[in-house]
C-alpha positions as CSV (number, residue, x, y, z in Angstrom):
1,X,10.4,12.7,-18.1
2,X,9.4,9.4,-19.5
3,X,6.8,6.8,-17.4
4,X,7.7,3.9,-16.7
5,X,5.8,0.6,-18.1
6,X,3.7,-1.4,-15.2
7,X,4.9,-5.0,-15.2
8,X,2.6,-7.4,-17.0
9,X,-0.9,-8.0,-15.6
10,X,-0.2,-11.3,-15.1
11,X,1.9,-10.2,-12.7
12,X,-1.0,-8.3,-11.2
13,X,-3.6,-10.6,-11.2
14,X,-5.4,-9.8,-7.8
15,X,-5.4,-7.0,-5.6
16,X,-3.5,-8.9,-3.3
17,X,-0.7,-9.6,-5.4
18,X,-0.2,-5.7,-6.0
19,X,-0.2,-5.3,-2.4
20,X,2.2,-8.1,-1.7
21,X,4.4,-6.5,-4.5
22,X,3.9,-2.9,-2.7
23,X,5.1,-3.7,0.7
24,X,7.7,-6.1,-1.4
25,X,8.8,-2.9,-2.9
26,X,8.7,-0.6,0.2
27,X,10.7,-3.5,2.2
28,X,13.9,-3.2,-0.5
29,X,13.5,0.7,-1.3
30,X,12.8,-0.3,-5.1
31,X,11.7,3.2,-6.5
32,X,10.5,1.4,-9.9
33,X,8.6,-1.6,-8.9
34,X,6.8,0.7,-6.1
35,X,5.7,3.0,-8.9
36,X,4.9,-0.3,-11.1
37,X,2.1,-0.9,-8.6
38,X,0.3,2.6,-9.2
39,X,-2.7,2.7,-11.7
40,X,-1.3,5.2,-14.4
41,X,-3.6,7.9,-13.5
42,X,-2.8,11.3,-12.5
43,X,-5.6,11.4,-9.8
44,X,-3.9,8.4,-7.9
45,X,-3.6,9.9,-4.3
46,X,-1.1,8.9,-1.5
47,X,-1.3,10.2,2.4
48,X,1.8,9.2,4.3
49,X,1.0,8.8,8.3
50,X,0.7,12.6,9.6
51,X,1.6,14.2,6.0
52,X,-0.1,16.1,3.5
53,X,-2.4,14.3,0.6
54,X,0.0,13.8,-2.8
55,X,-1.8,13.4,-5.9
56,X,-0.5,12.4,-9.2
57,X,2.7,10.2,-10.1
58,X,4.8,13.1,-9.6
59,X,3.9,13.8,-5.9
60,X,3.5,10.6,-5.1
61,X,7.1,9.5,-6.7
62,X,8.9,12.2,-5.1
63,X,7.5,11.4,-1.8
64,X,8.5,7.9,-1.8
65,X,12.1,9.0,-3.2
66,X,12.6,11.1,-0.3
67,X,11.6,8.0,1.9
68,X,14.0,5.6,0.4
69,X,16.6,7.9,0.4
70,X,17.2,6.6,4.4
71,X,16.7,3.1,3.1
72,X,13.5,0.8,2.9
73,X,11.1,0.3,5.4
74,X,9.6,-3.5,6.3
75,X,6.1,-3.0,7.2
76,X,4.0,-6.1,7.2
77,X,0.1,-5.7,6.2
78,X,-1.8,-8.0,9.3
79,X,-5.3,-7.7,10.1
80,X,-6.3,-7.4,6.4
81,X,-10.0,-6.9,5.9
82,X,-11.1,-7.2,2.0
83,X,-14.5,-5.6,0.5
84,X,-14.3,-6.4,-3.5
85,X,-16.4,-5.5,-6.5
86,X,-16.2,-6.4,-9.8
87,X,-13.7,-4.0,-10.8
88,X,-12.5,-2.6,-7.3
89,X,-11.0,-3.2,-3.8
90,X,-10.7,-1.8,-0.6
91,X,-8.5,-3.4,1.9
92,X,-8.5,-2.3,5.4
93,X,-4.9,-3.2,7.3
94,X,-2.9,-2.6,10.4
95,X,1.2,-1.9,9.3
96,X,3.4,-3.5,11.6
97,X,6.6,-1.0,10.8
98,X,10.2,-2.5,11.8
99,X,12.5,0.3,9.8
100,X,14.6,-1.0,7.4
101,X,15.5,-4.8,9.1
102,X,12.3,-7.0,9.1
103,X,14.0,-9.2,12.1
104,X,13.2,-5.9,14.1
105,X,11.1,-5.7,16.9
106,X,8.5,-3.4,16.0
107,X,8.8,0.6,15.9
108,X,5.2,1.5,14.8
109,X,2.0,0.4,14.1
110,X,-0.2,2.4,11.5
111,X,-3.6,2.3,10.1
112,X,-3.8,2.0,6.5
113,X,-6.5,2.1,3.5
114,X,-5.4,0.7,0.4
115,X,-7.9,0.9,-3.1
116,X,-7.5,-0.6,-6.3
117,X,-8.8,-1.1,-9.2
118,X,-9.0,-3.8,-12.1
119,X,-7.6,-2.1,-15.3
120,X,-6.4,-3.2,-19.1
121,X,-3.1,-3.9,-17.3
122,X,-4.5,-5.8,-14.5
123,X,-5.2,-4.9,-10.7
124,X,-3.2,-1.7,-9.8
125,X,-3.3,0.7,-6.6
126,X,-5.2,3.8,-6.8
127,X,-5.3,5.6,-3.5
128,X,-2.7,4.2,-0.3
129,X,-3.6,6.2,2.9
130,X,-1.9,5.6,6.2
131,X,-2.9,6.8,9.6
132,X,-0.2,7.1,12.5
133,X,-1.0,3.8,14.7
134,X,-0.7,3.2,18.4
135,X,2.7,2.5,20.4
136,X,1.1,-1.0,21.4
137,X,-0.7,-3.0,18.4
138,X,-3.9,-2.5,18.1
139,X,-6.3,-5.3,19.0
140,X,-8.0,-7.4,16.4
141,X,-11.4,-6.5,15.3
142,X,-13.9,-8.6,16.9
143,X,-15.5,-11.2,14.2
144,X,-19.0,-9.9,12.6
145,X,-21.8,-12.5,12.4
146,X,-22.0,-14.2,8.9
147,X,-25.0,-13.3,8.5
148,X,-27.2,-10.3,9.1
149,X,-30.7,-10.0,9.9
């Protein structure tokens, strides 16, 4: 089985383009440019809301297949909280799901984790995990002082 090449980095320049091109990619059930996203590691590690943790390309691949295979899914990151290092991210979301039509009134709501990293190709995705959500969205987190004493 051959890999696939990861689009340019400049195409990845930030850890929020590779999640914009993620749920870009999840939106229009585009197997390739989902994968593109991925750090090409074999530890990467994806948890689907109630499922089982997939590791590796393989897992994770086949997973996503399987998912596509009904058609994409919009699902529109909100509530994003970013913690960044030098070479890493973590982003903290809510996932406002509407099934495959993004003029859909909402289905689902679901908790999500997203981690990247900063490699020689740019910013890729390293670990996606995503928590079943509420039937009602969740409220926004209240704001945290700027400063702490």
């Amino acid at each position: 089985m051959s890999r696939l090449k990861p689009p340019q980095a400049s195409l990845l320049a930030s850890a929020d383009d590779v999640e914009a091109q993620f749920y870009e990619a999840l939106a229009h059930a585009d197997l390739a440019r989902l994968m593109a996203v991925w750090a090409d590691d074999e530890e990467i590690v994806c948890v689907h809301p109630g499922g089982a943790r997939l590791v590796g390309p393989a897992a994770i691949r086949a997973s996503f297949e399987a998912i596509f295979s009904h058609g994409g899914v919009s699902s529109t990151p909100e509530q994003i909280h970013r913690l960044q290092g030098l070479g890493a991210a973590v982003h903290h979301l809510v996932e406002t799901v509407r099934g495959a039509r993004a003029d859909a009134p909402p289905k689902a709501w679901v908790v999500a984790t997203n981690v990247y990293i900063n490699t020689a190709q740019g910013w890729r995705m390293v670990a996606h995990h995503a928590s079943p959500g509420e039937a009602q969205p969740p409220a926004p987190a209240p704001e945290r002082p700027s400063t702490l004493h």
